[in-house]
C-alpha positions as CSV (number, residue, x, y, z in Angstrom):
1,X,-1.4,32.9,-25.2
2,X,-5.2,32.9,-23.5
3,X,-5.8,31.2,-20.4
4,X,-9.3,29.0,-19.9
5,X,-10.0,28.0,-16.4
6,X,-12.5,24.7,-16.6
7,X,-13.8,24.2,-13.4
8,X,-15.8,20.9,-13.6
9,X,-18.3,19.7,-10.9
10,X,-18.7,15.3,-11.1
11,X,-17.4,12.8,-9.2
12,X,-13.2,12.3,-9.7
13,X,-14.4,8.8,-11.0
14,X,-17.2,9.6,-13.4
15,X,-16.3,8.3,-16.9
16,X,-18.2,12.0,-18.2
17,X,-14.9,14.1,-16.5
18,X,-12.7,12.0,-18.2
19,X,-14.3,12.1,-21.2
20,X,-14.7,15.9,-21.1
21,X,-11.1,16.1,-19.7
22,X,-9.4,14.4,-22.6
23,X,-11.5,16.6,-25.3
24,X,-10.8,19.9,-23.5
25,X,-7.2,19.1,-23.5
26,X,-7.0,17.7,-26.9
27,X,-8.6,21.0,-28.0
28,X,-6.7,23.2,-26.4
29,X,-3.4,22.0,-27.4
30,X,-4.9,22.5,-31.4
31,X,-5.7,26.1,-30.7
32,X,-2.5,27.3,-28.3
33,X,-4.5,27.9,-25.3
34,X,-3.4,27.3,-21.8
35,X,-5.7,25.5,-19.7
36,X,-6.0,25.3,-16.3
37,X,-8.4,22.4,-14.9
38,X,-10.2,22.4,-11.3
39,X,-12.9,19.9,-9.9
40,X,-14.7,22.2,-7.5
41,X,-18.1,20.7,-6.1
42,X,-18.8,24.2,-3.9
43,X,-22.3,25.8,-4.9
44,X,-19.8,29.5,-6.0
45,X,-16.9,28.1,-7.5
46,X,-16.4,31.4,-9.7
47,X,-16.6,33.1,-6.1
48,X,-13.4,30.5,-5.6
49,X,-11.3,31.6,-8.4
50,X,-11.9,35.3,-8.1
51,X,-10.9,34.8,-4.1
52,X,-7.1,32.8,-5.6
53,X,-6.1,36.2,-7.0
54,X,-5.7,33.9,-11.0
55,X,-6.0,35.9,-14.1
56,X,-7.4,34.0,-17.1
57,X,-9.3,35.0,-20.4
58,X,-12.8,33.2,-20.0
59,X,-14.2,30.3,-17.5
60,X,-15.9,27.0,-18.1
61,X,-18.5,25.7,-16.1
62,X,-19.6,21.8,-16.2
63,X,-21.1,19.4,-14.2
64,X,-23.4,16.3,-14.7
65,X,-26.1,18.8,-14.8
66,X,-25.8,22.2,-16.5
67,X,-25.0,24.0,-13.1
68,X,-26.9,27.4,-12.7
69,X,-25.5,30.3,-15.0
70,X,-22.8,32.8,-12.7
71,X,-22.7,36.2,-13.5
72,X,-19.1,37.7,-14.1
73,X,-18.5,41.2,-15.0
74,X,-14.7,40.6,-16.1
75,X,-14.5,37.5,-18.3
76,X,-16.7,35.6,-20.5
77,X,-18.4,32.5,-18.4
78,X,-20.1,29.3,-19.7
79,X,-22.2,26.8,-17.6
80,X,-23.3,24.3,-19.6
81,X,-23.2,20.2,-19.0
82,X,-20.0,17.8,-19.8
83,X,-21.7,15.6,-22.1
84,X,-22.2,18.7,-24.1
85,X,-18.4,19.6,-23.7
86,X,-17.2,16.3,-24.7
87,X,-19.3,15.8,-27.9
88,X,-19.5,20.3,-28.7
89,X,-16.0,21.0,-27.9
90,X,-14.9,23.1,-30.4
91,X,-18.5,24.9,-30.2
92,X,-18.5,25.4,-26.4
93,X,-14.9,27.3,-26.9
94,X,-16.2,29.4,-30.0
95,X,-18.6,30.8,-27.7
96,X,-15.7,31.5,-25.2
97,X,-13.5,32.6,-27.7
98,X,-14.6,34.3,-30.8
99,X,-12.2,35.0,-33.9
100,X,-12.6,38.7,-33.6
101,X,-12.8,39.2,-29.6
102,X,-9.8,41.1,-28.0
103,X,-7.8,38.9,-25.6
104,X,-6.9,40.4,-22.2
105,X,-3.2,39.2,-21.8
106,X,-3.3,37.0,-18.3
107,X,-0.6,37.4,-15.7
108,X,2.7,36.2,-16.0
109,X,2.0,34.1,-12.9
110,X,-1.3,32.2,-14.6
111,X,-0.5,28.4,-14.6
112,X,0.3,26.9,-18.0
113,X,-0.3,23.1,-19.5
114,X,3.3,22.5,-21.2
115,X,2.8,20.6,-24.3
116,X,6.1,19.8,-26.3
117,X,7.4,20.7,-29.7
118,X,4.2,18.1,-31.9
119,X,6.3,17.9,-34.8
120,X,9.2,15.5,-32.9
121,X,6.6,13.3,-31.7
122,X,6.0,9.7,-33.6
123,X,4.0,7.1,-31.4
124,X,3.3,3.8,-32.6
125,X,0.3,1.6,-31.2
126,X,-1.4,-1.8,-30.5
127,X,-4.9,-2.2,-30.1
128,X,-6.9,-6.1,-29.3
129,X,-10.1,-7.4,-27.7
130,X,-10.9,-10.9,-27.0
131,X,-13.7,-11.1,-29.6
132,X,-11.5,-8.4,-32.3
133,X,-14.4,-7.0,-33.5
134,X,-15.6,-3.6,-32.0
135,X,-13.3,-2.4,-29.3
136,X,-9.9,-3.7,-31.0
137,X,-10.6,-0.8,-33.9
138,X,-13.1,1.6,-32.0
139,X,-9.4,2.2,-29.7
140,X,-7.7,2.3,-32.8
141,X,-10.1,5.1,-33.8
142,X,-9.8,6.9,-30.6
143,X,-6.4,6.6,-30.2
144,X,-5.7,8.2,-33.9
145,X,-8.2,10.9,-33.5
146,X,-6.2,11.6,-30.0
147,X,-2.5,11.8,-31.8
148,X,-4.3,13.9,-34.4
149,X,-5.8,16.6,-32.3
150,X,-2.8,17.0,-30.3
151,X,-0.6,17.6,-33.5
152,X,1.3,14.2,-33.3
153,X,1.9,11.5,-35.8
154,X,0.7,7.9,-34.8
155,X,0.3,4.2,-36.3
156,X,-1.9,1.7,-34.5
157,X,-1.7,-2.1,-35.8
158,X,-5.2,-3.7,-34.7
159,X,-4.8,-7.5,-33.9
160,X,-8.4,-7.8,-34.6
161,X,-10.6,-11.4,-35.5
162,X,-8.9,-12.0,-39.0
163,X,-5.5,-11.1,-37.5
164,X,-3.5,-8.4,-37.3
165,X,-3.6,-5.7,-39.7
166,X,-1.8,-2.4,-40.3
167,X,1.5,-4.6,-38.5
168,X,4.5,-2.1,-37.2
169,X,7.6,-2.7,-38.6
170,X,10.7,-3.0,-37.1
171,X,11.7,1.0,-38.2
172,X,8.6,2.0,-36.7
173,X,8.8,0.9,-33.7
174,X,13.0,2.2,-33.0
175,X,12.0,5.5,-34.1
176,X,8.8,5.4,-32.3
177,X,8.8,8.0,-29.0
178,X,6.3,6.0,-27.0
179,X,4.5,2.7,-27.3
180,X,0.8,2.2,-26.5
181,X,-0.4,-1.2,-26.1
182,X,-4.4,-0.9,-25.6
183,X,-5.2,-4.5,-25.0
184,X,-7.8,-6.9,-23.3
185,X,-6.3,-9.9,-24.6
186,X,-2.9,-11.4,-24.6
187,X,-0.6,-8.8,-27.3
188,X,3.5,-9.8,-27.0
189,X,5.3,-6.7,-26.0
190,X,9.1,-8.2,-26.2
191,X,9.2,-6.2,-29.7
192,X,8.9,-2.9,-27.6
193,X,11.8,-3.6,-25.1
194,X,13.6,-0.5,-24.0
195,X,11.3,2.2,-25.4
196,X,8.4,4.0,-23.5
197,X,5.8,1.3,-23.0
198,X,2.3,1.8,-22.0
199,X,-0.2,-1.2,-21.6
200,X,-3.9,-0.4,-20.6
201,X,-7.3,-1.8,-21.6
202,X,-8.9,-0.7,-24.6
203,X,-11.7,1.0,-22.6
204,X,-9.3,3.6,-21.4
205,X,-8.1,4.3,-25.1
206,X,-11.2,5.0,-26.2
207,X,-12.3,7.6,-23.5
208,X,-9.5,9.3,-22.7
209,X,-6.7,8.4,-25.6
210,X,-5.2,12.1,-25.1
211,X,-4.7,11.1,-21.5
212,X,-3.0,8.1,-22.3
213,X,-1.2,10.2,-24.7
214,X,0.5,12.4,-22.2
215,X,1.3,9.5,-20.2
216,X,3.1,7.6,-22.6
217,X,5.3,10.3,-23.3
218,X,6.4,10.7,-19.9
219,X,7.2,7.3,-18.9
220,X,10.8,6.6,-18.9
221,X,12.5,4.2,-21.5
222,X,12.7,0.8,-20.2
223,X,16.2,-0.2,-19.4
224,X,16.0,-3.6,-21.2
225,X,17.6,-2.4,-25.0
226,X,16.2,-3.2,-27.7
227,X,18.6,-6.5,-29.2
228,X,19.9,-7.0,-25.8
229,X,17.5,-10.0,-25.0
230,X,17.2,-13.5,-25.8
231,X,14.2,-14.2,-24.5
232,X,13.2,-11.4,-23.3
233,X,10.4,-12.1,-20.6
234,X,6.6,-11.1,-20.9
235,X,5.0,-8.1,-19.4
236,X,3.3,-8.3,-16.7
237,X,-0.6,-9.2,-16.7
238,X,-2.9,-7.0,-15.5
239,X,-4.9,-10.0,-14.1
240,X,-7.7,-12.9,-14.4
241,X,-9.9,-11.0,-16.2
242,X,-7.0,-10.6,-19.2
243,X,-6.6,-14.0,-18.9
244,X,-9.7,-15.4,-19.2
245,X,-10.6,-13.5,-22.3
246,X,-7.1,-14.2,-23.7
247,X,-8.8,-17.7,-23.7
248,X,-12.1,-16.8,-25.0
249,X,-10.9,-14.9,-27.8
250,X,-9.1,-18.1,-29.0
251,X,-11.8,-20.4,-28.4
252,X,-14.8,-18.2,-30.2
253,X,-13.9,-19.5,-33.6
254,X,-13.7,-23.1,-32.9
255,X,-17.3,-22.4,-30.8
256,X,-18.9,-20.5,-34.2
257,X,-17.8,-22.9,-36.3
258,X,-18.7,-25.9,-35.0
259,X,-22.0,-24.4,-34.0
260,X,-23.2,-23.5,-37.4
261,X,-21.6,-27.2,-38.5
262,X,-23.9,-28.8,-36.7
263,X,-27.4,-26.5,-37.3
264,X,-26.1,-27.4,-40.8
265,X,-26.0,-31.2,-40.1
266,X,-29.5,-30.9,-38.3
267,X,-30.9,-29.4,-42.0
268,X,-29.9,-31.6,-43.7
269,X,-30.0,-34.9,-41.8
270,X,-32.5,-33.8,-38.8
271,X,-32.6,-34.1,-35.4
272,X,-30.6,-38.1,-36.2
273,X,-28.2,-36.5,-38.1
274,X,-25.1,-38.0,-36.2
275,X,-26.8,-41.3,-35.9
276,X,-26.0,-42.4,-40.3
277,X,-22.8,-43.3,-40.1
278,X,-21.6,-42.2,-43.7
279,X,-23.9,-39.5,-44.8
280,X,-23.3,-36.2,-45.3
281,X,-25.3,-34.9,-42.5
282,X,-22.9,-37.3,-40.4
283,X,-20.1,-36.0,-41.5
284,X,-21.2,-32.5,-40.6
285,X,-21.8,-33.6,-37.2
286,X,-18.4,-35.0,-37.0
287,X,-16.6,-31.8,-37.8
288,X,-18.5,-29.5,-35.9
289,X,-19.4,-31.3,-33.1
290,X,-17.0,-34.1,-32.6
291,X,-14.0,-32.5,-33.2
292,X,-14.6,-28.7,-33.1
293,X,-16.9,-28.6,-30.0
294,X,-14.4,-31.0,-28.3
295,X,-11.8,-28.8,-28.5
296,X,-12.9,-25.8,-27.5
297,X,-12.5,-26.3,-24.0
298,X,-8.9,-27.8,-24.2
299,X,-8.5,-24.5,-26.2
300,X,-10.0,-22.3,-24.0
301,X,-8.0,-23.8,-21.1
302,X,-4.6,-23.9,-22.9
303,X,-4.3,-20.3,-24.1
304,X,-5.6,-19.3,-20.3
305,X,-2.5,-20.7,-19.1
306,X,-0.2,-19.1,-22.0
307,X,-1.5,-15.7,-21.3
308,X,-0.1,-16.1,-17.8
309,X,3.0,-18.2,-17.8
310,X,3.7,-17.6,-22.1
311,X,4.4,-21.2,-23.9
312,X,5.5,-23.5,-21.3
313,X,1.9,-22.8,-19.9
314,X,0.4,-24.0,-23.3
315,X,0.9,-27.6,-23.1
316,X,-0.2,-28.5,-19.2
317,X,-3.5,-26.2,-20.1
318,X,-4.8,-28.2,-23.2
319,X,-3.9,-31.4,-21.1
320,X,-6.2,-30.1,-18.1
321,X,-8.9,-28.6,-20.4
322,X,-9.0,-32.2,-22.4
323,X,-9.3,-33.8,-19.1
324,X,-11.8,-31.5,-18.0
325,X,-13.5,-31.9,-21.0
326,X,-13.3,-36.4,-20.7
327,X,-14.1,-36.4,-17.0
328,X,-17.5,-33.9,-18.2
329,X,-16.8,-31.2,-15.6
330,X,-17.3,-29.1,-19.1
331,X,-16.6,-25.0,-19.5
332,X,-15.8,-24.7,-15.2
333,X,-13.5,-27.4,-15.1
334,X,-11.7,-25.6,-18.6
335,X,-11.4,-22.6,-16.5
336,X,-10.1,-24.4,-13.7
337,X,-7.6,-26.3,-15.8
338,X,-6.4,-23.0,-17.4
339,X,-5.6,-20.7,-14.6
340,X,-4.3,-24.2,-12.5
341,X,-2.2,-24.6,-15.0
342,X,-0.7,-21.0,-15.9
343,X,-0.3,-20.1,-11.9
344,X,1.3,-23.4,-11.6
345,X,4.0,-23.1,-14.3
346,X,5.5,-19.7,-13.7
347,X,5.1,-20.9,-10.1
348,X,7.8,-23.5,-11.6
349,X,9.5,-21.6,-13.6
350,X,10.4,-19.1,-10.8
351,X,11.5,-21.8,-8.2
352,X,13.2,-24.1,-10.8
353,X,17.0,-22.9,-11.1
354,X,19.6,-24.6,-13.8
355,X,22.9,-23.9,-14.7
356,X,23.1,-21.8,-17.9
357,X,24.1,-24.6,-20.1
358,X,20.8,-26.4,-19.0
359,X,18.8,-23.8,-19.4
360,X,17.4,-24.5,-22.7
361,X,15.7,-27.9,-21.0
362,X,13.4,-25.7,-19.3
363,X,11.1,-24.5,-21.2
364,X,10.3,-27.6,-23.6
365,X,11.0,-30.4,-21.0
366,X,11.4,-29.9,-17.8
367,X,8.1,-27.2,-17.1
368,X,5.7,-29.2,-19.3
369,X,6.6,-32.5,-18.0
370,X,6.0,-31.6,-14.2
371,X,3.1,-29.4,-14.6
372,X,1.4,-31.7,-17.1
373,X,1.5,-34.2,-14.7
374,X,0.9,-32.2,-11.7
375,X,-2.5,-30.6,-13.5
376,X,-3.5,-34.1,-14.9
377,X,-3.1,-35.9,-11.5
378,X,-5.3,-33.1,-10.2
379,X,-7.9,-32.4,-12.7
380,X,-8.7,-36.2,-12.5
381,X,-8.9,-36.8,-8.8
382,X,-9.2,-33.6,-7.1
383,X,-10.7,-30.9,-9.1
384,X,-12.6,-32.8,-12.4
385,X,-15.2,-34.3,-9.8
386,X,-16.1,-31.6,-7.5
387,X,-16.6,-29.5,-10.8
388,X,-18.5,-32.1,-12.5
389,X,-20.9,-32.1,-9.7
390,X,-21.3,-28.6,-9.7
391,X,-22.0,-28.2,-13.4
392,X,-24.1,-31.4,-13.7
393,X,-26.4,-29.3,-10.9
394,X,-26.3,-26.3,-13.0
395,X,-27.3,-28.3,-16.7
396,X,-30.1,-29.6,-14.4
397,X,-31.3,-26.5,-13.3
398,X,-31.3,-24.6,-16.3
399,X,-32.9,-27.7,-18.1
400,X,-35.4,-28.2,-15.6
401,X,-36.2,-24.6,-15.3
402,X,-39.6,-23.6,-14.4
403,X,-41.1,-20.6,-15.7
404,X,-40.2,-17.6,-13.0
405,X,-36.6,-19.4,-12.8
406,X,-36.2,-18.5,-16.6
407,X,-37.5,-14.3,-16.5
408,X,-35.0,-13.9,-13.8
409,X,-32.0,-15.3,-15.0
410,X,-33.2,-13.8,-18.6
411,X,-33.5,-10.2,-16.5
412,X,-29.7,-10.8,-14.7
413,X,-28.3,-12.0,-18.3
414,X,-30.0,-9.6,-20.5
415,X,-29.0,-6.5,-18.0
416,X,-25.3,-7.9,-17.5
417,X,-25.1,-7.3,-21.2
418,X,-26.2,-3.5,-21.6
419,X,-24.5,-2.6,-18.5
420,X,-21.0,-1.6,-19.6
421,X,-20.8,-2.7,-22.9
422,X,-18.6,-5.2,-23.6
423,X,-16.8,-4.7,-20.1
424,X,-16.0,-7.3,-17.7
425,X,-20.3,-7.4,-17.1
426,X,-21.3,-8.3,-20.3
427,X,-18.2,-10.5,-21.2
428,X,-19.1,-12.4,-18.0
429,X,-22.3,-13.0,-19.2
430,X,-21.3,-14.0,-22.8
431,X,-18.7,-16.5,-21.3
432,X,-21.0,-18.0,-19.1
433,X,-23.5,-18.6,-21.3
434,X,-21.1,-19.4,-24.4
435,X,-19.2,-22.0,-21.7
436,X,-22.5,-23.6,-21.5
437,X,-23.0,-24.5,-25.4
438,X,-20.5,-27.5,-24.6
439,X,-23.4,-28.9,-22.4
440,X,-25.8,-29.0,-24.9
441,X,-27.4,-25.9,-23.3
442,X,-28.5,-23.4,-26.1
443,X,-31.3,-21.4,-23.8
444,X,-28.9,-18.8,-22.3
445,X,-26.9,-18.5,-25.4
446,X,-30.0,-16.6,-27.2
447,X,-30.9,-14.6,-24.5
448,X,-27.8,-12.8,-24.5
449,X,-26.9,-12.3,-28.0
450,X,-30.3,-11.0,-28.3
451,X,-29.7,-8.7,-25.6
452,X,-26.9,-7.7,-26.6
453,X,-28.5,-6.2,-30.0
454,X,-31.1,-3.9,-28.0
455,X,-28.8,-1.2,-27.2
456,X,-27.5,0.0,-30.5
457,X,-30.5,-0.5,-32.0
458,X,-32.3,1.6,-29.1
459,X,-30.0,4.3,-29.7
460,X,-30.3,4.3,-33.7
461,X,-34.0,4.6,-33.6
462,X,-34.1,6.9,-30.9
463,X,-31.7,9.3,-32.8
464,X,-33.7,9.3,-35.6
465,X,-37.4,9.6,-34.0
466,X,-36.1,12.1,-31.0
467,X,-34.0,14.3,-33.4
468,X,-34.2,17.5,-30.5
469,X,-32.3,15.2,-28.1
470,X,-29.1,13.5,-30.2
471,X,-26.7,15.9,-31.7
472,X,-26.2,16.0,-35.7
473,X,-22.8,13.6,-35.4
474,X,-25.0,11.0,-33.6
475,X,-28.1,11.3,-35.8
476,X,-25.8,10.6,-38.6
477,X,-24.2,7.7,-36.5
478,X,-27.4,6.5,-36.4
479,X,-27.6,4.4,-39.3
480,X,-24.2,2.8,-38.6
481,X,-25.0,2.3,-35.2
482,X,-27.8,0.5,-36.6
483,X,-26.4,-1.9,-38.9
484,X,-23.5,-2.8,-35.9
485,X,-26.5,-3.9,-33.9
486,X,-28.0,-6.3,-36.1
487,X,-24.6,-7.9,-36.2
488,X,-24.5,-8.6,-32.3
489,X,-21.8,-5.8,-31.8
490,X,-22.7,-4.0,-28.5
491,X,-20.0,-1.5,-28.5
492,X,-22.2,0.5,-31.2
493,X,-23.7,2.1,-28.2
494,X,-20.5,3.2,-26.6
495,X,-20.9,6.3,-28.3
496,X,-24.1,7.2,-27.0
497,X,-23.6,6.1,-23.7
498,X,-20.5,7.9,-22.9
499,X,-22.1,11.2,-24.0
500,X,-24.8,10.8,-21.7
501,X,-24.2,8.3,-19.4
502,X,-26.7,8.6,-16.1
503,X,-29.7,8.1,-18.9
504,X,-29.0,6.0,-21.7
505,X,-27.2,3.0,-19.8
506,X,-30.1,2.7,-17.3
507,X,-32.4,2.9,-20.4
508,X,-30.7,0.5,-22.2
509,X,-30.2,-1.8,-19.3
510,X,-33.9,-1.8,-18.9
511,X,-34.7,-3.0,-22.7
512,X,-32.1,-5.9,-22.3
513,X,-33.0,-7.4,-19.7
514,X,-36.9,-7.3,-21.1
515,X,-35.5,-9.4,-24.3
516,X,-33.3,-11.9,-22.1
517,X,-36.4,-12.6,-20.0
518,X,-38.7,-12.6,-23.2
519,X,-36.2,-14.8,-24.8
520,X,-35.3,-17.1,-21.5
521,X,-39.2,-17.7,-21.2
522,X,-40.3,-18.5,-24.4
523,X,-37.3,-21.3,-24.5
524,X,-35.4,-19.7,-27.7
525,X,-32.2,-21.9,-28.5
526,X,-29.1,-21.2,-30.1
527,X,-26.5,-22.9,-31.7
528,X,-23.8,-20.4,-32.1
529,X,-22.4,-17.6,-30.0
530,X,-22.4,-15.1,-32.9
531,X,-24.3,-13.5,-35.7
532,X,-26.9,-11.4,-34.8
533,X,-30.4,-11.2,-36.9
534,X,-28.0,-12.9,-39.6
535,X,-27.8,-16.3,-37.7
536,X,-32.0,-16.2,-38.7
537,X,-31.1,-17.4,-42.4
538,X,-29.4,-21.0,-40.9
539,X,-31.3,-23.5,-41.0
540,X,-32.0,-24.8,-36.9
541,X,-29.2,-22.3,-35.9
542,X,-32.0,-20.6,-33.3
543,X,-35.3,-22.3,-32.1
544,X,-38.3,-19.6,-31.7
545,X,-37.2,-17.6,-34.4
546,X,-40.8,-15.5,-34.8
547,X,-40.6,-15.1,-30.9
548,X,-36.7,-14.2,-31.2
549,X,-37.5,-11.4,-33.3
550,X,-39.9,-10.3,-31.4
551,X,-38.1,-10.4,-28.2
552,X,-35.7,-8.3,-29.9
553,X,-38.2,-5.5,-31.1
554,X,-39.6,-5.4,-27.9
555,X,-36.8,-4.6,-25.5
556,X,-35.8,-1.9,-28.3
557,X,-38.9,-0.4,-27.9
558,X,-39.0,-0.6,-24.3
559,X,-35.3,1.0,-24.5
560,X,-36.3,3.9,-26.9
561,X,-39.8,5.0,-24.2
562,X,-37.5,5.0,-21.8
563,X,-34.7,7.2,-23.8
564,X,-37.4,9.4,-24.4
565,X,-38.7,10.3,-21.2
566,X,-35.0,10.3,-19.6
567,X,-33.3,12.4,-22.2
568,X,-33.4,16.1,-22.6
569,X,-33.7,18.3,-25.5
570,X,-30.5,19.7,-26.3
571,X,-30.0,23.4,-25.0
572,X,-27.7,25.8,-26.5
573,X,-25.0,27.6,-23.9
574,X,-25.5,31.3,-23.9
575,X,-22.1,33.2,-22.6
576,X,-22.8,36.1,-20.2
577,X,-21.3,39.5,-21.9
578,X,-19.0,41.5,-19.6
């Protein structure tokens, strides 16, 4: 078996290593080599190894930045960059190792990465974001490419906007080795109990999912047997952010749908359209915005408090957010309500202690009743009018906003967006500013959709006008990547970006933030928190539409300069012969 010592030169927390990690290893498994893997920073680290006495077959060099070419006169060496390893791996170990090139057997002593028998190894999977559109199947992707490589067999079920598909069965999952739940919203894992359970964020599955791999498979089963439960209890959250998006995820469709509802009813009926009672243009208003835009805060709220304390949190969280909602104190107070509520009720449930034959009361009489009172009483005269003071300052603001007031907040929104990607960033901007429709305030709302279009499209012109700097896979990409943009799917860029990080996010950061403040300025309103360029053919769904487009073509632009002038042309790793 050959030996490959990769000695990599980035920061331990640099998405790149892992990235480059997680190829490398997935790789090396497929072709039987043993790896060993070092971060070394030191300006020699070849002088390193050949000082630890190691035998191996060839050496890797990689850092941020192709480091400087060492010379070796026993093995073959490589210096080249890790973007280039992550996305070139199979080429970059061609070079090291060519089909006809004698092997030097290494030492008995040279380290070894175990990998176990492939063929015994059956994993089963669960991917979900809070929108279910790009990251629920982009991990699903990753995660099956991963199993792939590393010569396992694996079924993902994505629990994606229009439900789940691919669903495990109950077969799968007891002959299942591991379990992967790769999750940003609420995904119940009592199904799972007593196998090998791991629950991370799909971010993690789709940069490192041979990582998460090897992880899985060397958890320990969970003691809890399968059967052995009743009600078996819920995982444990990872925290507020989960929650919160839990609740957004639930509340986008009621926010679309009554949104395009009532651009409909202003079509047909104009800006009076609510005011005929009778008409059809009434009655569109009366869906959309008097029934589904008033529940989506009571929504929002309610499934907040489910994700943390399951179903006995549902009922006190619609109450508060429905409060919330009466009393005016609009998307803040729903988030109040929501996380009140949840933290209140397994509070509850922890201190509240029945005999077993009462048991059943719990949970559908005795939690909703006191923490539906308890949230009411407070949402009404504690926290409802301190938040409806706040966000009556804030709908002032933004409505009274003077020029200079509207390019910076479009700069902060349109950046937040392009930053990580549909990461905590750019959800916090999308919830703020989709929290705000419920307010009548639509100015935000377009700023950050159209933001978040700039960076796939950047990237899918780029790759086609810059051909010398994007690699064949992401010039072919390019036209998908495209298409993914127009639809207000950020997580097109993902791609990109994690191939080359320290130059297209700061790029692409740049060119959103030009569109939010182009949009933010030039007042550009929108009814609906989704859609992309395809929200253009509904009638007064977006204000501005001439100047929307053109916000949007201009921060691309500004995106692809800057992509030009930061990226490289792609250079070709020459190894050094011995």
């Amino acid at each position: 078996m050959s030996t490959l010592l990769v000695i990599l030169q980035a920061p331990a927390e640099a998405p790149i290593l892992r990235l480059a990690k997680g190829a490398l290893e997935a790789e090396a498994t497929r072709r039987g080599l043993s790896l060993i893997i070092k971060v070394d920073a030191s300006a020699d680290p070849v002088a390193v190894w050949k000082s630890s006495g190691e035998s191996v077959n060839a050496v890797l060099l990689a850092g941020t930045k192709a480091p400087a070419q060492p010379v070796s006169a026993e093995v073959p060496v490589i210096a080249t960059d890790l973007a280039r390893v992550s996305r070139e791996t199979g080429h970059v170990l061609d070079q090291l190792f060519p089909a006809n090139a004698p092997v030097r057997p290494a030492s008995a002593s040279t380290p070894v990465v175990s990998t176990e028998a492939a063929s015994s190894k059956f994993l089963v999977g669960v991917t979900s974001c809070p929108t279910g559109i790009a990251h629920t199947f982009m991990a699903a992707e990753s995660l099956l490419r991963g199993a792939k490589a590393m010569g396992y067999t694996m079924k993902v079920e994505t629990r994606g906007s229009v439900g789940a598909k691919n669903e495990l069965t109950e077969e799968e999952i007891a002959k299942a080795d591991a379990v992967i739940v790769a999750a940003d919203a609420n995904v119940e894992t009592a199904r799972f109990a007593g196998k090998r359970l791991l629950e991370t964020g799909t971010k993690a599955a789709i940069n490192d999912a041979p990582g998460l791999i090897k992880e899985a498979l060397a958890l320990e089963p969970s003691a809890t047997q399968a059967g052995g439960l009743k009600t078996p209890p819920k995982a444990a959250r990872t925290g507020v952010y989960k929650h919160l998006m839990t609740g957004v995820s639930n509340m986008l469709p009621l926010v679309t749908a009554g949104g395009l509802l009532i651009a409909l009813a202003f079509a047909v009926g104009g800006i009076y359209a609510g005011d005929n009672e009778g008409t059809f243009a009434w009655a569109l208003m009366q869906i959309g915005g008097a029934s589904a835009f008033a529940l989506f805060i009571p929504v929002l709220a309610g499934f907040i408090a489910f994700s943390i304390a399951d179903r006995p949190g549902l009922a006190p969280g619609l109450i508060g957010g429905m409060l919330a909602s009466q009393i005016g104190a609009g998307f803040l107070g729903g988030l109040a309500a929501g996380f009140f509520a949840g933290y209140l009720t397994r509070w509850l449930n922890g201190k509240i202690n029945l005999p077993d034959t009462l048991q059943g009361l719990k949970p559908v009489l005795i939690l909703p009743l006191l923490s539906s009172l308890i949230v009411g009483l407070g949402m009404i005269y504690v926290i409802g009018p301190p938040v409806k003071f706040i966000l009556d300052g804030l709908s002032a603001w933004l409505n009274n906003m003077q020029e200079g007031s509207a390019l910076v907040l479009g700069l902060l929104l349109g950046g937040m967006m392009a930053f990580d990607m549909g990461g905590p960033v750019n959800k916090s901007a999308y919830t703020f500013s989709v929290g705000l429709l419920a307010s009548q305030i639509y100015v935000p709302m377009a700023a950050v959709m159209a933001a978040g279009m700039v960076p796939p499209l950047a990237c899918a012109l780029a790759a086609n006008l810059f051909r010398n700097k994007f690699t064949a896979d992401e010039r072919q990409a390019s036209k998908a990547t495209a298409i993914l943009g127009i639809s207000f799917i950020t997580e097109g860029a993902i791609p990109y970006a994690a191939a080359d990080p320290f130059r297209v996010i700061p790029c692409t950061v740049l060119g959103s933030a030009v569109t939010g403040a182009i949009s933010m300025v030039l007042g550009c309103k929108l009814m609906v928190p989704h859609g992309g360029v395809f929200v253009l053919a509904i009638p007064n769904a977006i204000t501005q539409g001439m100047g929307y487009v053109a916000a949007i073509l201009i921060g691309t632009l500004v995106s692809v300069g800057a992509l030009y002038f930061a990226k490289r042309p792609l250079k070709q790793a020459v190894p050094v012969a011995a």
